[in-house]
N, C-alpha and C positions, 0 to 999 in steps of 0.2 A: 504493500500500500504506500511504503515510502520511497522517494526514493535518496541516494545516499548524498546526504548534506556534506559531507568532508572530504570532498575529493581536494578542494584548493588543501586543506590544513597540507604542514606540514610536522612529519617528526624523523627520527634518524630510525633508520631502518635495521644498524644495529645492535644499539641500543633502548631504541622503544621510546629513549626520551624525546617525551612533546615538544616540538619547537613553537614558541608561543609567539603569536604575530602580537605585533603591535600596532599603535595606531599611524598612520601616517602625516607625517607636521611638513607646513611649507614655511620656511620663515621665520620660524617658533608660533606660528600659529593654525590649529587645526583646519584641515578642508571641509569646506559644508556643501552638502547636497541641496538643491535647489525645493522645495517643496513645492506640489503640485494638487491641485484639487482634482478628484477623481469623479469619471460620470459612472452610475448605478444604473444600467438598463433602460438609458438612456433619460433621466429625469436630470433636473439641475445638480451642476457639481454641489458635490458637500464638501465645504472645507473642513471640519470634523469629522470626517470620514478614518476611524482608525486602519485603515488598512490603505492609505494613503501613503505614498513615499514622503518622507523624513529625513533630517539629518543622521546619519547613522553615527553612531557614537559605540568606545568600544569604555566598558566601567572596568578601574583597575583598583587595586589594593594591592597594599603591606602591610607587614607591621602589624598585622590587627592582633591584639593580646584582649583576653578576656580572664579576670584574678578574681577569683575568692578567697576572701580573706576569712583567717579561721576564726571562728567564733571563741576559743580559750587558746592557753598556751599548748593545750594537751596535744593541740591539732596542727597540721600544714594548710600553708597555702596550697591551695589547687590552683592549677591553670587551666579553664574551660576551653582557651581557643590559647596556641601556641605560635607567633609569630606565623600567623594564617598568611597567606599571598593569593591572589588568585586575579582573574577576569571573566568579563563576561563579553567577549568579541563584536562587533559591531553586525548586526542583521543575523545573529546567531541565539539558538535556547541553547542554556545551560543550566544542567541540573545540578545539586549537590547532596552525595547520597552519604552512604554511611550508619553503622552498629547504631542503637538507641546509646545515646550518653557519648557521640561523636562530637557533636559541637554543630550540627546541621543547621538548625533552627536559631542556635545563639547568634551564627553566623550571618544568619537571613537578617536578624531583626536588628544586630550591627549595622548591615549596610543598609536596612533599609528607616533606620535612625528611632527603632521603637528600643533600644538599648541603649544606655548611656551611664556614664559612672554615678554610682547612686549605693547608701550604704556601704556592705560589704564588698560588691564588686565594684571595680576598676577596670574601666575599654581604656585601652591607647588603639588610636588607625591612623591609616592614611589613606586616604579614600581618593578617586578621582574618576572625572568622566572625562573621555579626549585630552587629559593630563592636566586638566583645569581641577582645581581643588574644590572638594565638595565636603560639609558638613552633614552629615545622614540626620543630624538630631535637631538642623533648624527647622522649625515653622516652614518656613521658604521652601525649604528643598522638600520636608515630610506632602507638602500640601501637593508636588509634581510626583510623585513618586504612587504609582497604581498598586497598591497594597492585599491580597487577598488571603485572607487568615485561615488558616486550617478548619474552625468554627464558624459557619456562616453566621453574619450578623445584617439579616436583611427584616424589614417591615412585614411585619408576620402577614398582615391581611392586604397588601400588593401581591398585583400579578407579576410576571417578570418584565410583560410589558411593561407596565407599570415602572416598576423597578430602575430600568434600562431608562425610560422617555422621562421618569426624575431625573435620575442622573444627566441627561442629555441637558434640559431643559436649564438644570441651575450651574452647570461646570461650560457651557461652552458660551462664545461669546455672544453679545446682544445680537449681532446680525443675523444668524444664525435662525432662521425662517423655520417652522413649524414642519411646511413638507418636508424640509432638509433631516428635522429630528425625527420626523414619522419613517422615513425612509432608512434613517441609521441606524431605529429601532429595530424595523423589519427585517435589515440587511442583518443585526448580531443576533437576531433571535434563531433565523435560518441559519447562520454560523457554526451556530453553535447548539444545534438541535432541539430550541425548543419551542419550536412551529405548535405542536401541539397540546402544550400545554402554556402556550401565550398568554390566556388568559384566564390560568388558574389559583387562585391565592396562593403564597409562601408557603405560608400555613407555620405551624410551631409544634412547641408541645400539647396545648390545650386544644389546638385548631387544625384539622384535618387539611393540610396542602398538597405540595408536587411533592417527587419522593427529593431523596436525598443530594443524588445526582443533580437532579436537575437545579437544587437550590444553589451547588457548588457552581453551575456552570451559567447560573443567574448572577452571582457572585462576580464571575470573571467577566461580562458580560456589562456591567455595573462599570466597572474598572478600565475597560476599554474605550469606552466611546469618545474620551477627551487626545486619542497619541498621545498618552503619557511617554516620556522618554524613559523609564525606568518601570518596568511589569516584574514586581516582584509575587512568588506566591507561596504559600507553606502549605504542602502534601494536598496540590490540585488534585491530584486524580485518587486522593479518599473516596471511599463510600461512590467512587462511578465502577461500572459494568465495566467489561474489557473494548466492548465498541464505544463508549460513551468518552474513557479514556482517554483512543486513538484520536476520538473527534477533537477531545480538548487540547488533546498535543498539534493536531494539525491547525487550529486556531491560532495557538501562539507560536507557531513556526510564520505562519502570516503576519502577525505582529511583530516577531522578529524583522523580518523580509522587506518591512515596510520601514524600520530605523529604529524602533525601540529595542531596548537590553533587556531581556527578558531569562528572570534566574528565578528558580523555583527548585525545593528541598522535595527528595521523594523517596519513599523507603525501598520497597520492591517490585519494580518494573516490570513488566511482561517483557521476552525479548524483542516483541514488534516494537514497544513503547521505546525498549532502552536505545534500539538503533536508530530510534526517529530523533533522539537530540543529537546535539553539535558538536557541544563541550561538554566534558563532565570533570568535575570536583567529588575527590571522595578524601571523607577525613575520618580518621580512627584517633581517638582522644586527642583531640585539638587538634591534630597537625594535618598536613596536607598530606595523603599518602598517594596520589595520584592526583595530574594538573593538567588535563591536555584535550584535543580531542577523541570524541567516543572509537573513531577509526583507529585508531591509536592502542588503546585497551589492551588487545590480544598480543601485539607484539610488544607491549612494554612488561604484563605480564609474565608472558614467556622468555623473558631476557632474564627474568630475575626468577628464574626456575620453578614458576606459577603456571603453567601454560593452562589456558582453558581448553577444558574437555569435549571432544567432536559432539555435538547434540544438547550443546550443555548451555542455557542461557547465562551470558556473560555477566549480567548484573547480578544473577545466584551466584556465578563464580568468585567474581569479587569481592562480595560480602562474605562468603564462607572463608575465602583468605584471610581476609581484616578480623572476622573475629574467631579461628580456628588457631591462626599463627601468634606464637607472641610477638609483642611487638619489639621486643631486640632482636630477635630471629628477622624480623621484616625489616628491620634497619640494618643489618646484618646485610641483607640480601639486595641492597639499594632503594628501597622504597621510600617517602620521604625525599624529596629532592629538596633542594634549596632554592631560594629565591636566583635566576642570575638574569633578572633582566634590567636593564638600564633605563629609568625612567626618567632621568636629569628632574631638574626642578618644575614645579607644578606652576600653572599661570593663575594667576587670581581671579577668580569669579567673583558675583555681587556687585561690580562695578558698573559703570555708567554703559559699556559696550554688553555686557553680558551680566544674565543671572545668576540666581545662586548654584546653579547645576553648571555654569558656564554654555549655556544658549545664546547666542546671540540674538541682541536684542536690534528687530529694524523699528524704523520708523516710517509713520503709515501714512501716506496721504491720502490714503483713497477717502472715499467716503464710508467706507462701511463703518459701523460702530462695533469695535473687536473690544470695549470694555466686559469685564463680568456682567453677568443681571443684577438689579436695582435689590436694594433693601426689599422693598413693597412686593416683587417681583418675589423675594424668597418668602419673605412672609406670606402671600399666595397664593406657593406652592406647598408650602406646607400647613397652612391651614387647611388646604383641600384634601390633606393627606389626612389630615386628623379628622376630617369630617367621613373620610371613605374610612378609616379605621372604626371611627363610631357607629356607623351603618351595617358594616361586616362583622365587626365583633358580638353579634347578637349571643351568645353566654356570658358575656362579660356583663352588659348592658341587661338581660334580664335577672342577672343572679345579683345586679345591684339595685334596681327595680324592685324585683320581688322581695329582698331582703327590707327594704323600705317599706315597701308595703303590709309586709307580714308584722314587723315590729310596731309599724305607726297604728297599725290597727288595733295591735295587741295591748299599748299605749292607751287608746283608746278607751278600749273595756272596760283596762282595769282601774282609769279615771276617768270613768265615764259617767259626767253628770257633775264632776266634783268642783268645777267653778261656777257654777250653779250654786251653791251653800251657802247658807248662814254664816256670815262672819263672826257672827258671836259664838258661835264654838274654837275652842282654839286645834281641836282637832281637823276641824274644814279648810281651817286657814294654814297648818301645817301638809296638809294634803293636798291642797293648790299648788304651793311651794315648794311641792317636791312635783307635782305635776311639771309644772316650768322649769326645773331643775333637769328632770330626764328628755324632756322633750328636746333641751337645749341640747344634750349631752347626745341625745342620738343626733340629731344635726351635725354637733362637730365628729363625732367616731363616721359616720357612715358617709363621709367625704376626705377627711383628711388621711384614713387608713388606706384610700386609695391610690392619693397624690402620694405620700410614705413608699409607699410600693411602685408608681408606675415607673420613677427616674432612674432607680438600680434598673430596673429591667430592662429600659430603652438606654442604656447607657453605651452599650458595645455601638447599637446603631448610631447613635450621637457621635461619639468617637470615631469612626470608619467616616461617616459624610463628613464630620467636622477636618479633619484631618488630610480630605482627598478635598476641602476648599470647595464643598458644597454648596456651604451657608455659614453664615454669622453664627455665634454662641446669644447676639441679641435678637435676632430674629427667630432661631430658636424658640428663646425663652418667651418672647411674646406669643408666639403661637400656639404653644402650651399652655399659659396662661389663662388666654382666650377661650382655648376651647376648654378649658375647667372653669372656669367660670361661667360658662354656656352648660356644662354638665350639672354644675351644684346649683344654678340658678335653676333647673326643669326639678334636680332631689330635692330640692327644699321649696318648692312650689307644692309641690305632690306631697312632703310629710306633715306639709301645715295643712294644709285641706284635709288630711287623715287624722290628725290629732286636733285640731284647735276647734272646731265644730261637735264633736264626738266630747271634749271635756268640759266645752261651756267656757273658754278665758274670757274675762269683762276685758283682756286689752283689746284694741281696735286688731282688727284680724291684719290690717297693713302694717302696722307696728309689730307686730309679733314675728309674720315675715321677714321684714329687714334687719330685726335684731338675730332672727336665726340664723340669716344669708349672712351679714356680717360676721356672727363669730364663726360658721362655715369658711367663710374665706380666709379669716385671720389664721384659724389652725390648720387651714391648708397649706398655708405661706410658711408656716413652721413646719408643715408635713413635709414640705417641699425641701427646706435649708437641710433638712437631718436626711432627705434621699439624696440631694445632693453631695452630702460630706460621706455617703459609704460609695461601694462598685458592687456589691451583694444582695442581690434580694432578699435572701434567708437574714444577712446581718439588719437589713430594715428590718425585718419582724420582731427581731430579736429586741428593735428600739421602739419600740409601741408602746412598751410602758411608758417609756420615757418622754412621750408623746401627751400623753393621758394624765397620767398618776397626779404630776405634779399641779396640773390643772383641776384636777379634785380636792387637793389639797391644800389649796392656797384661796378656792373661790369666795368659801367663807361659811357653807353651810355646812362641813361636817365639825368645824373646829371654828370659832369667831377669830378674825383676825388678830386683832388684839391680845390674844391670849399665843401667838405662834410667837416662839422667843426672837428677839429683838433683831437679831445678827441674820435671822434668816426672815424676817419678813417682807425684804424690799423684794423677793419672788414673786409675791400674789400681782408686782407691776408687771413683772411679763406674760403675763397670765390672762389669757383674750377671752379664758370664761367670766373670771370675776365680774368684768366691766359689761358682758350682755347679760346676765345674772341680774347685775345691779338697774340696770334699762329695763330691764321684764319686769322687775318685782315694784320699782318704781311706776311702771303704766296700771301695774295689774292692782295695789293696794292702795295708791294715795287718795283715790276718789272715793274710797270705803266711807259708808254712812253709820251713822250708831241706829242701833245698838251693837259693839263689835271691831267700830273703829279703831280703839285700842289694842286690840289683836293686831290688827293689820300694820298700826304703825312701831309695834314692836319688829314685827319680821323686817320692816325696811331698816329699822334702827340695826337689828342683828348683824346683819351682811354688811353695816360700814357704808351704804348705800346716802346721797344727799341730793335731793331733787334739784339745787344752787348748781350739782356738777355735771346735768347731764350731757350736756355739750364739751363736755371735756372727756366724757365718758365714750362717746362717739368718735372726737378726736383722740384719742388712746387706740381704742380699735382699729382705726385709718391708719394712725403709723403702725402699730404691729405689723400690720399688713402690707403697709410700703418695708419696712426696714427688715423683715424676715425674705421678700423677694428680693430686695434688693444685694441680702446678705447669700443668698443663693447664687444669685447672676452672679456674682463673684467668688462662689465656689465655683461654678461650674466652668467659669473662664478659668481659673485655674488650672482645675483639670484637665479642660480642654488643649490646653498645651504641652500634656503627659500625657504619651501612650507606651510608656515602657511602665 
């Protein structure tokens, strides 16, 4: 099916060693191939068209060290990657295989800048594209760099189309005309075979989608649509069938073809699979124990008295070597070369001629408009996403509905009638009081437990768009925002209609609403800050209490303020129940008539409540609310800068 990529390489015929090309320089500075917009079947060129000729670029390293430092004196340093060397040849795949605990994936996420010195470990590299110096760990360069993770991390209820025509819509430039992305769409989905399930949901754990494959090959697909100059992937052909595979090999052989550098780690190849790459990198604890191209293989083996066996898949061979032999016996026997190529000094990138990758940068007179999409533009697109998530995700949506409804009703029953009552019992008037009390407390649980949870979950996919220069971290968070606020506005429309008719409150039924919507939204903004500071779903659960507890504990009615010791009481201020607590019980008992008035105006005395502050009490709420989002947008920008 293939046919053989390596006929130019070169290596020594008696020795096996790879001769590793290099790039070509005129002047000390690289040659660039002209790029050209491609026609599709005859429809308008697509400048976006990743299968477009490119400047071909060849990506080198040295040097790359990766240290674990030992946790006591008991221990040694390890060295995960060992004065690593390698390339990735210009319009060539290269794979990098290698034993589990090789250094495969450390290597990957090295160069492709999700690695960087942090704690215990320590990277030193020297990276380069066309001999231009490149930083793997800036922003800049993270955001060119086509990333696809061993773990798909796609929008569960998108289709691939879908998927593919986001991604088109918000990474390519403004000119960049609708036909051009429906056509780019069609052309990676034929690609990369998945015509037929175009337009079938992701799908996830909770939600029945396309299989596995197809997610991975959705994934790549995602990745491609901008000519990235750099298609890095980790263990593409996971969880695909052996045709599914070959199809995704033959995609990024195109990719290649077209000028990107295209390196991807793989554990155990089929022999079609393994002859279809160009280069191959294979490391056994850290080091480089072969460097060259895959034509190459059999005669470097067999010099060093490995020969592979007639009928025998090479990449079984290889690995059964790497982890059958020790490795002094292998060093012994020449394996392990040494770095000997000459790379003289690197050119500076980032400057006024060139990017952070060292692309050269033209200048455009035309008229098109090659800037990114607008703010409003992303914001757009992703509110549209969230509104098609809300619509598909029907279990999600009825099991937060129904849960509403089952409690608000239950709510209900069990005070049902009960503001209705004689004030003059002090029994009625403490059963009102806790009416408003739960009624409040479902409002804030049965919203904020969801904001809690939804950001660990959506966090891989923030991070992958965020990082491949999607979208903003503000736009983003606006859009999320929005649409929780559109979700807790329709739950707390539907649990006041459930509970406040059914118990009888004297406060005005609009009042009772906005004080719930309000402290809904403040403890969501706090739901929000504490998913933003974990990357765990299960560690959000784990923080619910923490979410909650203290909010019962500071509101006022299981314990009077005044009585909580001194040093700890300035809490009940960040506490967005107390203050709609205090707004409820204030609407609900000041109007009280005697006989019974005295009751009532005990319970507002109890809670620390003062009708002089209710507008202070409203503005309390409003900043909760502004300064727990605002204290998130700035976790999240954080993080968003970390993906190692």
């Amino acid at each position: 099916m293939f046919s053989n990529f390596n006929e130019e390489m070169e290596y020594d015929a008696d020795t096996g060693q790879p001769i590793i090309s290099q790039p070509e320089y005129s002047a000390g500075k690289p040659t660039y191939v002209k790029e050209e917009a491609m026609q599709i079947s005859g429809l308008p060129n697509i400048r976006g068209d990743p299968f477009a000729e490119r400047e071909g670029k060849t990506l080198t390293w040295k040097d790359i060290n990766m240290t674990l430092a030992p946790k006591n004196k008991d221990e040694k340093e390890r060295k995960l990657l060992d004065n690593v060397w390698g390339e990735v040849p210009a319009k060539q795949t290269t794979a990098i295989m290698g034993p589990s605990g090789a250094g495969k994936t450390s290597l990957l996420n090295v160069l492709a800048g999700r690695s960087a010195t942090r704690g215990r470990i320590t990277i030193t590299s020297d990276v380069r594209l066309n001999n231009y110096q490149v930083n793997p760990t800036s922003v800049a360069v993270r955001q060119q760099i086509a990333f696809v993770a061993q773990d798909d991390s796609l929008q569960v209820t998108s289709t691939p189309r879908e998927a593919i025509r986001f991604s088109a819509k918000l990474r390519l430039p403004r000119f960049t005309t609708d036909e051009e992305i429906e056509v780019l769409t069609s052309r990676m989905l034929i690609e990369l075979g998945l015509e037929d399930c175009a337009d079938t949901i992701v799908g996830g754990e909770l939600i029945k989608g396309i299989s596995g494959g197809q997610r991975k090959r959705t994934s790549v697909g995602v990745e491609l649509v901008t000519k990235p100059p750099l298609v890095f992937l980790d263990e593409p052909t996971s969880g695909l069938d052996s045709f599914s595979a070959v199809q995704l090999c033959q995609v990024l052989k195109k990719v290649a073809n077209a000028g990107s550098s295209v390196l991807f780690t793989i554990h155990q190849p089929s022999s079609e699979i393994f002859n279809s790459f160009d280069h191959l990198i294979l490391l056994n604890r850290g080091l480089v124990m072969y460097q060259g191209p895959v034509a190459g293989v059999p005669n470097y083996f067999g010099a060093r008295k490995h020969p592979n066996p007639p009928n025998y898949n090479p990449a079984d061979w290889i690995m059964n070597v790497a982890q059958s032999v020790d490795i002094d016996q292998l060093k012994a026997d020449g394996f392990f070369p040494e770095d000997t190529r000459k790379l003289g000094e690197a050119f500076e990138s980032g400057n006024s001629k060139h990017d952070a990758l060292g692309i050269t940068t033209h200048s455009d007179n035309s008229v098109l408009d090659d800037r990114p999409v607008s703010f409003f533009t992303e914001l757009r697109l992703l509110f549209t996403r969230e509104i098609t998530n809300f619509r598909r995700d029907t279990t999600a949506l009825i099991t937060k509905f129904g849960l509403t409804t089952f409690l608000g009703v239950l709510i209900g029953i069990i005070f049902l009638g009960v503001g209705d009552t004689s004030n003059e019992s002090i029994n009625n008037i403490n059963s009102r009081f806790g009416a408003l009390i739960i009624s409040l407390m479902m409002g804030m649980f049965g919203t904020a437990q969801d904001a809690l949870m939804k950001f660990p979950a959506e966090r891989p996919v923030f991070l992958r768009e965020y990082s491949t220069n999607h979208y903003g971290v503000a736009s983003y968070f606006l859009s999320r925002l929005t649409m929780e606020a559109t979700l807790t506005f329709m739950q707390i429309v539907w649990l006041s209609l459930l509970t406040y008719f059914m118990i009888g409150f004297q406060i005005a039924f609009y009042w009772y609403f906005l004080v719930t919507y309000a402290l809904a939204m403040a403890s969501t903004a706090l739901a929000v800050t504490l998913g933003s500071a974990v990357d765990d779903p299960k560690l959000a659960a784990e923080m619910l209490p923490l979410l909650f507890v203290p909010q019962m504990l500071f509101a006022g009615f299981f314990v009077a303020t005044d009585l909580i010791p001194v040093w700890l009481r300035w809490a009940q201020y960040l506490c967005s129940l107390t203050y709609a607590l205090r707004l409820m019980v204030l609407e609900e008992f000041t109007s009280c008539t005697e006989p019974g008035a005295s009751n009532c105006q005990g319970t507002i005395k109890r809670i620390g409540a003062n009708e002089d502050d209710i507008y202070w009490y409203w503005l309390v709420l409003l900043g909760l609310f502004v300064f727990f989002r605002l204290f998130a947008l700035a976790l999240l920008t954080k993080k968003a800068t970390k993906f190692y």
